[in-house]
C-alpha positions, 0 to 999 in steps of 0.5 A: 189420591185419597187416603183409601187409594193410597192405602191398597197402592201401599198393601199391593207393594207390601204384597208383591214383596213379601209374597209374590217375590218369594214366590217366584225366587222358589220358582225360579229355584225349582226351574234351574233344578231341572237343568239346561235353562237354554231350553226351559221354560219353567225357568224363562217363565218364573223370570219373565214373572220377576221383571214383571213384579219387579216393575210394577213394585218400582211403579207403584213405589214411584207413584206413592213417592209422588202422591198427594193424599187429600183426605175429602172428609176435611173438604167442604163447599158446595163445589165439586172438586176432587174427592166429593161425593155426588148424587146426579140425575141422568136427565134422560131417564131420571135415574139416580147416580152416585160418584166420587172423583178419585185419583186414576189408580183407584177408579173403579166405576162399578163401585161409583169412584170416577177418576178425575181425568175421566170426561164426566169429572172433568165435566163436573169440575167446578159446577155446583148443586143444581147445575146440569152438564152435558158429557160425550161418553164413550157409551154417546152424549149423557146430561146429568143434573147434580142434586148433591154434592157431599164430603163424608 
């Protein structure tokens, strides 16, 4: 992942620790002041919430344990790999496209980060400047030519 998408996975668990986790502890507090947890909803609800909270913080705990952060910055080449910044042209109606190829936490394709495992990365792997693919999309078969590959 890069340093950006190891950076939020970081702030997410400092989140759910230092905010939501209170947060439902006072929950759960309140529900059981209320009396029969038998029947009480509130009660069930604010400890549904904690195992929630509590499983992703160990998820994403486990994740930045295992992650590899690669700083694209200090890539160079002119081949794609991970963390390269591409300029494409959709060879069907030449419009202009720009991606990064980024880890799969932190694909967000509104924002132009692919992740890597996603079919058109995998396409991209490998080619160069000036080299066109062919990708099956989801959306149907796309052709791109890349016209820039960069590491800023």
């Amino acid at each position: 992942m890069t340093e950006q998408g190891y950076a939020t996975m970081l702030e997410d668990v400092k989140f759910m620790k230092s905010v939501e986790r209170p947060r439902i502890i006072k929950a759960i507090e309140e529900a059981r002041a209320h009396g029969d947890l038998s029947e009480n909803a509130e009660y069930h609800a604010a400890k549904e919430a904690q195992g929630w909270n509590e499983t992703k913080v160990q998820e994403l705990e486990d994740r930045l344990s295992r992650a590899e952060v690669i700083d694209p910055t200090k890539l160079s080449g002119d081949t794609v790999m991970f963390g390269a910044k591409l300029t494409l042209i959709d060879e069907d109606n030449d419009a202009e496209v720009k991606y990064q190829i980024v880890g799969d936490f932190e694909a967000d394709v509104k924002q132009g980060r692919i992740s890597i495992s996603s079919p058109i990365a995998r396409a991209l792997i490998g080619k160069k400047k000036g080299d066109s693919i062919e990708v099956n999309t989801p959306g149907g078969g796309k052709s791109y030519e890349i016209v820039k590959v960069q590491w800023k």
